[in-house]
C-alpha positions in Angstrom: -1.1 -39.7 -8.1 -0.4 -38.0 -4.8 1.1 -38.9 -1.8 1.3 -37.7 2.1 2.3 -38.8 5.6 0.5 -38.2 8.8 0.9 -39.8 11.9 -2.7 -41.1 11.8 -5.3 -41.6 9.1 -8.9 -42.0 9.5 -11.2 -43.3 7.4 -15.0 -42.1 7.2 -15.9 -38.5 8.3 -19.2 -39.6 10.7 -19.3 -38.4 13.9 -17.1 -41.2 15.0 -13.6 -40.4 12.8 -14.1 -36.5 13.3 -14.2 -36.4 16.9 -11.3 -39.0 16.8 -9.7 -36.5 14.4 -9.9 -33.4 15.9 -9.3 -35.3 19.4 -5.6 -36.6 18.0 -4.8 -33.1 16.6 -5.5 -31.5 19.8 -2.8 -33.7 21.3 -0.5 -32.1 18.8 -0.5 -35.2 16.2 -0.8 -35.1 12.5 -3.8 -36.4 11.2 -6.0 -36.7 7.7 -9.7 -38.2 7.5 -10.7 -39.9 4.4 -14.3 -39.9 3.1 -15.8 -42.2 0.4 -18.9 -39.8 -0.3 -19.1 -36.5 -1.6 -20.4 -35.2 2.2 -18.9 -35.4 5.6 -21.5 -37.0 8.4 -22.3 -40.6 7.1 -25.6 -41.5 9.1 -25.9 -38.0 9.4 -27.4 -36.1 6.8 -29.5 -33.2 6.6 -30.5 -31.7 3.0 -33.0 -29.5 1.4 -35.5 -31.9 -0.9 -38.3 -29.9 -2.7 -38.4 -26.8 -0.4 -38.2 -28.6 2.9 -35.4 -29.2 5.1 -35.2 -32.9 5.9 -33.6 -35.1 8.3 -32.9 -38.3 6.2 -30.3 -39.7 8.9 -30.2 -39.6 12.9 -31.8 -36.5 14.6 -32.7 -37.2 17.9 -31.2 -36.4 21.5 -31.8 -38.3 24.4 -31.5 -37.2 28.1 -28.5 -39.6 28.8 -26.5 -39.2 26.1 -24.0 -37.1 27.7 -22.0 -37.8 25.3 -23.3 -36.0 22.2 -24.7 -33.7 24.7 -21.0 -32.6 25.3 -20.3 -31.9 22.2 -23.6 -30.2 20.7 -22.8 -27.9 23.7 -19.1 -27.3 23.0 -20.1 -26.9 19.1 -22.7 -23.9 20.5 -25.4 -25.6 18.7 -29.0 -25.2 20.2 -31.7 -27.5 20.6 -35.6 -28.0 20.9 -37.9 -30.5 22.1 -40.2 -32.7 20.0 -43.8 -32.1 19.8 -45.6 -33.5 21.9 -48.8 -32.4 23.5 -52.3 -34.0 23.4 -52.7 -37.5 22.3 -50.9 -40.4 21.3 -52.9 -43.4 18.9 -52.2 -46.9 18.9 -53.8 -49.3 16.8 -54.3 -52.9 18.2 -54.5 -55.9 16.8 -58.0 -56.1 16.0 -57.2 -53.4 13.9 -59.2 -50.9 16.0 -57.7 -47.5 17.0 -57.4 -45.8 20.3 -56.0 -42.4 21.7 -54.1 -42.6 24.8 -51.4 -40.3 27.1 -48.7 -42.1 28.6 -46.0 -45.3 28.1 -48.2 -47.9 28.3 -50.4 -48.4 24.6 -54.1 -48.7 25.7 -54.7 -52.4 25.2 -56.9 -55.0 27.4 -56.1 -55.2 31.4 -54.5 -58.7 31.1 -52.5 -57.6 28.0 -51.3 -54.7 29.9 -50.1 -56.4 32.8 -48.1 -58.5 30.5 -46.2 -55.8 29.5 -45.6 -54.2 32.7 -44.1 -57.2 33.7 -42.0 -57.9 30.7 -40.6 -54.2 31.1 -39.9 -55.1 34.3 -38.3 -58.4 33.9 -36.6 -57.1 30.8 -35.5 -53.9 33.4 -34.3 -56.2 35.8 -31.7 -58.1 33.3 -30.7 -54.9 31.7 -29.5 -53.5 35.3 -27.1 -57.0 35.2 -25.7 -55.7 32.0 -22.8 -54.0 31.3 -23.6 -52.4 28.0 -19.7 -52.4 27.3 -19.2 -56.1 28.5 -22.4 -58.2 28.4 -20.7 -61.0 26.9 -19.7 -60.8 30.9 -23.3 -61.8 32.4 -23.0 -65.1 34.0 -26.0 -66.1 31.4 -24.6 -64.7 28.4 -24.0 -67.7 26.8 -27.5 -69.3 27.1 -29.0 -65.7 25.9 -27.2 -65.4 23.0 -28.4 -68.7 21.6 -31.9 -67.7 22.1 -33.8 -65.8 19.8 -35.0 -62.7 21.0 -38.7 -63.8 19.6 -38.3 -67.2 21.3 -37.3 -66.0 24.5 -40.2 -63.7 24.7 -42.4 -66.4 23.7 -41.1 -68.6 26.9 -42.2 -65.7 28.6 -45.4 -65.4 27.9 -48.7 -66.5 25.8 -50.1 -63.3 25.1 -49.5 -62.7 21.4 -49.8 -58.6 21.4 -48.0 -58.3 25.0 -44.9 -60.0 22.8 -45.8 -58.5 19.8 -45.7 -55.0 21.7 -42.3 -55.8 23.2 -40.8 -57.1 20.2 -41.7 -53.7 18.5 -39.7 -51.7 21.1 -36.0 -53.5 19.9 -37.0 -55.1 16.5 -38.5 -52.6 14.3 -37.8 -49.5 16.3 -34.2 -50.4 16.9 -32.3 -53.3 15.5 -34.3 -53.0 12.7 -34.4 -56.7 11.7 -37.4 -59.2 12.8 -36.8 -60.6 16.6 -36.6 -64.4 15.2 -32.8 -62.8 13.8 -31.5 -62.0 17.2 -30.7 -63.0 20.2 -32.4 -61.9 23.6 -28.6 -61.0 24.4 -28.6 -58.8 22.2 -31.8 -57.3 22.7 -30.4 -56.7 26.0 -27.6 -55.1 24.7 -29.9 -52.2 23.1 -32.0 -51.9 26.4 -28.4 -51.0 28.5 -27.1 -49.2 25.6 -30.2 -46.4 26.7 -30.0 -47.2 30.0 -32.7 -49.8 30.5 -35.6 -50.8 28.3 -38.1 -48.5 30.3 -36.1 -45.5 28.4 -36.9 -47.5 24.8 -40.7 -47.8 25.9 -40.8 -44.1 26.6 -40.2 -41.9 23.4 -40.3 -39.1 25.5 -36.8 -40.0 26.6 -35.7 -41.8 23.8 -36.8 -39.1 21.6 -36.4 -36.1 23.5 -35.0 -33.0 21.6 -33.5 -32.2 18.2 -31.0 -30.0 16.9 -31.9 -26.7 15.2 -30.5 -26.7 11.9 -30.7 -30.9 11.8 -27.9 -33.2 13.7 -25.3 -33.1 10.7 -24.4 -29.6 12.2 -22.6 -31.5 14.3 -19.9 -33.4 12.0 -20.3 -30.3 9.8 -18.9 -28.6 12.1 -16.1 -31.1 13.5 -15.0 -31.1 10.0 -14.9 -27.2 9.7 -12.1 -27.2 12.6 -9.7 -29.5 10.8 -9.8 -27.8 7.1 -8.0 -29.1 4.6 -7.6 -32.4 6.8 -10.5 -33.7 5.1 -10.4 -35.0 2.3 -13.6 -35.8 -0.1 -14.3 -38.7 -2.5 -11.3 -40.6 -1.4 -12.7 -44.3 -1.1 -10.2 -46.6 0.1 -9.2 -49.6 -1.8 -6.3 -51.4 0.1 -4.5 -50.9 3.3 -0.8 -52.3 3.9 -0.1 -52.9 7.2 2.9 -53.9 9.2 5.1 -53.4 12.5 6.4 -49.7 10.9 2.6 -48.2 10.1 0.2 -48.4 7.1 0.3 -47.1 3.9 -3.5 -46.4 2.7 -4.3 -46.7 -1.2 -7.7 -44.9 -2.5 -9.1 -45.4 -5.7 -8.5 -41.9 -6.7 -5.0 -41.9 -6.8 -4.1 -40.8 -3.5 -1.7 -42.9 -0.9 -1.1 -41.8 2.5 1.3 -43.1 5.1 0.7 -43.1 8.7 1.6 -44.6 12.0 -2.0 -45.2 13.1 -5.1 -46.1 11.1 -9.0 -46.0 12.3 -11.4 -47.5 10.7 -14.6 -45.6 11.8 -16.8 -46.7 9.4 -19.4 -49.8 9.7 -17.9 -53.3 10.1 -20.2 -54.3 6.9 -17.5 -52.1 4.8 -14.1 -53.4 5.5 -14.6 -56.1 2.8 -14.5 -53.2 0.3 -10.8 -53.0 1.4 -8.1 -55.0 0.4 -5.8 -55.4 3.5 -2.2 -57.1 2.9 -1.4 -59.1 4.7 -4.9 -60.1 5.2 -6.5 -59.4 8.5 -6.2 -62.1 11.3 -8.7 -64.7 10.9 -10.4 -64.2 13.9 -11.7 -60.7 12.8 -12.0 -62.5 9.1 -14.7 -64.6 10.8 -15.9 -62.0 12.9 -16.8 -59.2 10.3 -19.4 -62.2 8.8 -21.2 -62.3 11.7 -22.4 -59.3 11.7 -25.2 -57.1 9.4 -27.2 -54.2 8.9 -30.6 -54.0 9.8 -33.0 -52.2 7.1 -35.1 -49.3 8.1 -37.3 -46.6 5.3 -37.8 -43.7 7.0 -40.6 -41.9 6.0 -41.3 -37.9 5.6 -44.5 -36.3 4.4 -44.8 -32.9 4.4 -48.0 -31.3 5.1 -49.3 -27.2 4.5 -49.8 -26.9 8.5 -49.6 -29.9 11.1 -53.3 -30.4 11.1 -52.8 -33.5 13.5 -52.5 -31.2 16.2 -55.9 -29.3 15.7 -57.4 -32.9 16.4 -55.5 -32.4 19.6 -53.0 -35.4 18.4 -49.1 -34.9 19.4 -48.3 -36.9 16.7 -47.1 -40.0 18.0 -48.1 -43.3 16.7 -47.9 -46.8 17.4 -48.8 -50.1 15.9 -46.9 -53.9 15.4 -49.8 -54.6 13.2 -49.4 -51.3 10.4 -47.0 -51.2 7.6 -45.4 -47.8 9.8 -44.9 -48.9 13.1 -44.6 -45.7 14.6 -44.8 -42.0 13.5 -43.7 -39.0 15.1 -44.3 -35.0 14.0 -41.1 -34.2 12.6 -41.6 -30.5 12.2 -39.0 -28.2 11.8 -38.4 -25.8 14.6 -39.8 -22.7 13.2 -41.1 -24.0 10.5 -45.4 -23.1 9.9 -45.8 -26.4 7.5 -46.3 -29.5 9.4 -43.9 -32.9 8.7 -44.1 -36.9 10.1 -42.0 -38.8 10.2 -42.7 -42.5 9.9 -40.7 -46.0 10.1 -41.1 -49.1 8.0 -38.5 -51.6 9.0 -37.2 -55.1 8.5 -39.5 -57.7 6.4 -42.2 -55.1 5.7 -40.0 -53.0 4.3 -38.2 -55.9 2.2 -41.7 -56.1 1.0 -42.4 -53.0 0.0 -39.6 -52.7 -2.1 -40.5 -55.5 -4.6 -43.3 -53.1 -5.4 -43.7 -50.1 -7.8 -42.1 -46.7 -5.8 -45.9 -45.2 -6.8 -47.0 -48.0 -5.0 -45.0 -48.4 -2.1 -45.8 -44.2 -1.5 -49.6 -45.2 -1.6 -49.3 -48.1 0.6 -47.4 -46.3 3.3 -49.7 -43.2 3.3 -52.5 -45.4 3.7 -51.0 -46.6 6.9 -50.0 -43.0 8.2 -53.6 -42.5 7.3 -54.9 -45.2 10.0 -52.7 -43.0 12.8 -54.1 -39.6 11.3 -57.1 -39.7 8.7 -57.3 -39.2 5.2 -55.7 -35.8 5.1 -52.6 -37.8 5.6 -52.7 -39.3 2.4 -51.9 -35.8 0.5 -48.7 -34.5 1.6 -46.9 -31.7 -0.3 -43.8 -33.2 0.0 -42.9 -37.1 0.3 -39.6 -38.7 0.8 -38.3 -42.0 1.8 -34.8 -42.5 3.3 -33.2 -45.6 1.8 -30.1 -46.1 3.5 -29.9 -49.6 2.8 -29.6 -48.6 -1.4 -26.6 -46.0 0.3 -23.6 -47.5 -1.2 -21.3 -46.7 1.8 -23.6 -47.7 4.4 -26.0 -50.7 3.4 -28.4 -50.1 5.9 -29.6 -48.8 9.0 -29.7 -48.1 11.9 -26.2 -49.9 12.8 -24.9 -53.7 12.4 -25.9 -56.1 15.2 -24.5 -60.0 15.5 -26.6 -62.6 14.5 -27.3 -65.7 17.0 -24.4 -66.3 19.2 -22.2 -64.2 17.6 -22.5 -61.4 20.4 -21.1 -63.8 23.2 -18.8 -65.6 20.7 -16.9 -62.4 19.1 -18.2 -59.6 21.4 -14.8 -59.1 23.5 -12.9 -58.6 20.2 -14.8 -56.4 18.4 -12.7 -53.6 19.2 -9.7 -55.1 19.4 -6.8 -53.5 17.4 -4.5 -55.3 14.9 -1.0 -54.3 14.6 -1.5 -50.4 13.8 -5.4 -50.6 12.9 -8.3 -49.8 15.2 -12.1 -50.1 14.6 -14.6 -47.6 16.1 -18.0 -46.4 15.0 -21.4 -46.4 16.6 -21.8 -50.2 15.9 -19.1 -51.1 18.6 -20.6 -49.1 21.1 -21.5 -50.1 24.6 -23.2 -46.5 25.9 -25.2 -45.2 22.9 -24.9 -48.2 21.0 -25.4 -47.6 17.5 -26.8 -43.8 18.4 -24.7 -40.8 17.9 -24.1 -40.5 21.6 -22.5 -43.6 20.9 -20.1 -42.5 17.7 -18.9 -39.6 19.9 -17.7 -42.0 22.4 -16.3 -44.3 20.5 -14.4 -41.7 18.5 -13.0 -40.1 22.2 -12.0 -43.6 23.0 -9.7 -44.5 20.0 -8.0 -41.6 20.0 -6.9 -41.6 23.7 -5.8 -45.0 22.8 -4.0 -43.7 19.5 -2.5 -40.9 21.8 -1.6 -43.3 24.6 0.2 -45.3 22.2 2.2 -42.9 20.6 3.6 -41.4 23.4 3.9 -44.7 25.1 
């Protein structure tokens, strides 16, 4: 048993509690971050399986994310664009596949005109949100009680044109079927990138990646506070009053502080014992909100032989087990890797089956995209992150039906000492990195402001 006093304790080592962290100990504040895991970086994880490096977390950068931009830049990390020249696929859904350059997936004139006009419409509402507010939109209300699926479906009759949009927040983002959200919150993703045109084109979305992989980044947040980091301290209970907190973790240690963050994932705080219990406004709150499920896929190949049939390596498809694909290879690197992405009910399915199976069935559908040779990689590895005990899913937690409009305005809202931040509660950047880094800037001036008073 151990015990130390800070004047603020945060708990998870992301992206989120480290910036927070080194962000309150530049203000001259004492400060200790404590991590369940055995790593610092939580969503972000990079790690050497069978001879290749891997990405099993986030690993993207996006133009607008000025944010994490800031900070890779400050870190002197460096960074290089994903692959992308010659030909994207898409397979329709009469199963039949066609190469294509540009946003737009090569489908039939009418179809296409649909979803021009969806982005647009869908651009239009986006520019009315305030990705840190939209419970503020004078329709708020009525969009949150719609389902994201039925509101496209009010929209229009053509079946792919949905299907197509759909894809864009529903498997690609959220990660959970568009019948389990509303179009508020779908909105909420589109003005959390700056409008749904940036989620249509993965050349934006997807722009660059971190040499090295993105965990440099917390890796090396970490590195500037030392011993202020502590390791395989899960938190148990938290006791909380007018005077500070006193923190509890299961291996013995306590900690008491003035100022507690909790910059971990709302779908964790019921691993903690709080006394007195939390108000039951966030109680209620905290149920209303959930992880979506995402297996990321990566198959590593001898060479990128995609590109020699002048492919870039981008894939597309509502109708395949994958519903995109990207080439993932490593800067540098002469072997060739894709990525791939099976989200929501497909991948609920998938996991009722035999691993040898599941591994068969999703190289079968990278095959569609790239031909047999795709079956045969020379390394294969799935990112579970929903079997990752202290994160139960991925990408981020979204509110189910109404609860964005009902709960949105106190989602951040601190109770007696304790404050919440993590990429889930983000407007900007919204449960991206870009959006951790905020979030982690924003509770500590608040910490800071409040100290000082």
């Amino acid at each position: 048993m151990s015990e130390i006093t800070r004047d603020v304790v945060i708990v998870g080592a992301g992206a989120t509690g480290l910036t927070a962290a080194n962000d309150v100990k530049k203000a001259g504040l004492s400060v200790v971050v404590l991590e369940a895991r055995d790593r610092v970086g939580g969503r972000l994880w990079t790690d050497v399986i069978d001879g290749a490096m891997l990405e099993i977390g986030g690993q993207w950068v996006s133009p607008d994310q000025d944010a994490l931009k800031a900070t890779i830049a400050e870190l002197g990390l460096e960074t290089y664009p994903r692959y992308r020249d010659g030909d994207s696929v898409y397979i329709g859904r009469d199963g039949a596949l066609t190469r294509f350059t540009g946003e737009i997936f090569p489908v039939a004139p009418a179809t296409e005109a649909e979803i021009v006009r969806l982005i647009e419409v869908l651009d239009t509402l986006v520019a009315q949100i305030d990705p840190d507010r939209p419970w503020e939109h004078a329709d708020a209300d009525a969009l949150d009680r719609i389902s994201f699926e039925a509101w496209l479906a009010d929209q229009t009759d053509d079946v792919e044109a949905r299907d197509n949009i759909a894809l864009f927040i529903a498997g690609a983002m959220l990660t959970k079927p568009a019948h389990a959200f509303s179009a508020l919150q779908a909105l909420l993703m589109a003005a959390s990138a700056g409008s749904f045109s940036n989620l249509v084109d993965a050349d934006v979305i997807l722009d660059e990646r971190v040499v090295g992989g993105l965990q440099q980044v917390p890796l090396r947040l970490a590195e500037r506070l030392g011993d202020d980091v502590l390791l395989n301290q899960a938190v148990r209970s938290v006791e909380w009053g007018d005077a500070g907190v006193t923190v509890r973790t299961g291996d013995g240690l306590t900690v008491r502080a003035g100022q507690l963050v909790l910059a971990l994932a709302p779908v964790l705080y019921p691993r903690i014992e709080f006394s007195p219990p939390l108000p039951r406004l966030q109680q209620q709150m905290h149920q209303h909100l959930s992880m979506g499920f995402v297996i990321k896929v990566h198959a590593v190949y001898d060479r990128p032989f995609w590109r020699e049939q002048g492919l870039s390596g981008t894939a597309f498809s509502p109708y395949e087990l994958s519903h995109e694909a990207y080439d993932n290879t490593n800067h540098g690197d002469e072997r060739g890797t894709l990525v791939g992405f099976v989200s929501d009910r497909p991948a609920d399915d998938v996991f009722r089956i035999s691993a040898d199976q599941r591994k068969e069935r999703i190289l079968e559908s990278l095959s569609h995209y790239y031909g047999p040779e795709a079956k045969n990689p020379i390394v294969y590895y799935e990112s579970d992150w929903g079997a990752e005990e202290w994160t139960r899913g991925a990408y981020a937690a979204s509110f189910d039906l109404g609860g964005l409009s009902r709960y949105g305005d106190d989602l951040r809202a601190a109770v007696g000492p304790i404050r919440f931040a993590c990429s889930d509660m983000a407007g900007a950047g919204y449960q991206h990195v870009d959006g951790a880094i905020r979030m982690g800037h924003l509770v500590a001036e608040q910490i800071v402001e409040a100290v000082r008073g």
